[in-house]
Structures are given as structure tokens and as C-alpha cells.
C-alpha positions in Angstrom: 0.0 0.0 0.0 1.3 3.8 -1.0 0.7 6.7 1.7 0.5 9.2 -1.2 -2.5 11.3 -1.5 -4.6 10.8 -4.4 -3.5 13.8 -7.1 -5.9 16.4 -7.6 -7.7 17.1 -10.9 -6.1 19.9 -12.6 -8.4 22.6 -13.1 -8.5 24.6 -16.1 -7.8 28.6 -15.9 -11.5 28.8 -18.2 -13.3 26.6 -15.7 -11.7 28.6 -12.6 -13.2 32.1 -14.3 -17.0 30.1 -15.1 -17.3 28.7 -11.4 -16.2 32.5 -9.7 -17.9 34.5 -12.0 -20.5 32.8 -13.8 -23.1 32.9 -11.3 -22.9 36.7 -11.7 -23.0 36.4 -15.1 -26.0 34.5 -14.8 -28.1 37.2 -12.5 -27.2 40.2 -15.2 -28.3 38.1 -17.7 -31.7 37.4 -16.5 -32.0 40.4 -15.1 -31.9 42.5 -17.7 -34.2 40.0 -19.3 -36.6 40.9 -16.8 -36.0 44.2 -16.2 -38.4 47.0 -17.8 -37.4 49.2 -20.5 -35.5 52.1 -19.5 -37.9 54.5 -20.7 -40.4 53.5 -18.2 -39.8 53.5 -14.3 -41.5 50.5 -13.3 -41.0 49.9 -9.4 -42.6 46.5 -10.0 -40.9 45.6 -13.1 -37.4 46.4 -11.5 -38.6 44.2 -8.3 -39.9 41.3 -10.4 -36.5 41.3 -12.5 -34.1 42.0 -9.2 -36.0 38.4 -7.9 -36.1 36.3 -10.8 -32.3 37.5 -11.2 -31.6 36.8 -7.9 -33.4 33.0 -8.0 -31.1 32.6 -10.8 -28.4 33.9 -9.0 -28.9 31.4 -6.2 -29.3 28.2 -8.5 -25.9 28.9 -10.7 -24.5 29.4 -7.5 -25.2 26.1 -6.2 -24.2 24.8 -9.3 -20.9 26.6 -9.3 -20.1 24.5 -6.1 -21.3 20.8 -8.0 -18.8 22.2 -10.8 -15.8 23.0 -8.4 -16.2 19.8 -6.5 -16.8 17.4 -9.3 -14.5 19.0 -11.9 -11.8 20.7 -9.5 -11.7 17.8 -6.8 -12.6 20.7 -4.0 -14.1 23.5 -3.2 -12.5 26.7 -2.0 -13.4 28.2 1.2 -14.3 31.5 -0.4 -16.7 29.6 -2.4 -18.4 28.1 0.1 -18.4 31.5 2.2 -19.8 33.3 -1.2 -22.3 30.5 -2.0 -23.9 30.7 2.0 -24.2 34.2 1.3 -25.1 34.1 -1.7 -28.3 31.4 -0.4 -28.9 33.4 2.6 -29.4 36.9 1.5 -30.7 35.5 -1.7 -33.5 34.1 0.3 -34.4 37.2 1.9 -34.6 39.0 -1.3 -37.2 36.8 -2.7 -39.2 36.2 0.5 -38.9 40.1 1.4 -39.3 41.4 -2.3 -36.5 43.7 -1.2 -33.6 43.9 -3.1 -31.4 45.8 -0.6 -31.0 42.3 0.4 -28.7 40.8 -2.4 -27.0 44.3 -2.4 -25.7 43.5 1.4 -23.8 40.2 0.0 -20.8 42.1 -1.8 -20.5 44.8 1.3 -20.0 41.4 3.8 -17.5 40.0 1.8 
């Protein structure tokens, strides 16, 4: 029997750059697919884009961390730390309709 570790799976630089910054990727997206046109100020329109953005948010999120651990062999503590805060505040801002919220996530990391 060997006492070496199992290698890790070498993780691509392109994979690296979807799994930290796709999930924001993802939000702008549908958000601005929600979102009304900037001609009219909609207060509703904005909220209904800002949750729907923010669900999607939350999903690529959680699927950023299947990614890192199936593709990468681990995930990195500051993407478990982002994801939690990602879920947590995420939550609020759908439950609350209240988009100040999500906008707390950035300011505690």
C-alpha cells in the first residue's frame, strides 16, 4: 500500500473564471431580461427582475459549487463562504421582495 494522497484534478484557468464568475453572469443576464425598459420607471418591473435574477443567482450558484467539486476535486473556502451568502441573503430578497438584500452580500464579503 502507498501513503500518497490521491493527485488532484487539474483545473482549467477557463473553468476557474465560469465557477467565480459565472453565477454573476447568470443574475445580469436574467436580469436584464426581466427588467423593464429604460424609458419606463417601473417599481414593480425592477422588483420582479431583481428576484427572478436573484433566483437565478442562487441556482448557478449552487451549481458553481457541484462544478468546483466534481470537476476541481474541492471547493475553495471562499466559495463556500460566497455560496452561504449568496443562499442566505438570496433568500431574503425573494421572501422580502426587497432587493437591498442581495446588495448586502458584496458589502460582507
Amino acid at each position: 500500500m502507498s501513503d500518497t494522497p490521491a493527485p488532484k484534478k487539474s483545473g482549467s484557468g477557463l473553468l476557474n473564471l465560469l465557477v467565480d464568475y459565472g453565477p454573476v453572469l447568470v443574475f445580469f443576464l436574467v436580469y436584464r431580461q426581466f427588467s423593464p425598459p429604460t424609458d419606463q420607471h417601473d417599481a414593480v418591473g425592477e422588483v420582479v427582475a431583481v428576484v427572478k435574477g436573484t433566483g437565478a443567482f442562487m441556482l448557478a450558484a449552487i451549481v458553481a459549487l457541484g462544478i468546483s467539486r466534481w470537476r476541481l476535486g474541492h471547493i475553495s473556502p471562499m466559495l463556500w463562504l460566497s455560496t452561504a451568502l449568496i443562499v442566505f441573503f438570496g433568500s431574503l430578497t425573494i421572501l422580502l421582495r426587497d432587493s437591498m438584500w442581495i446588495q448586502i452580500k458584496p458589502t460582507v464579503i
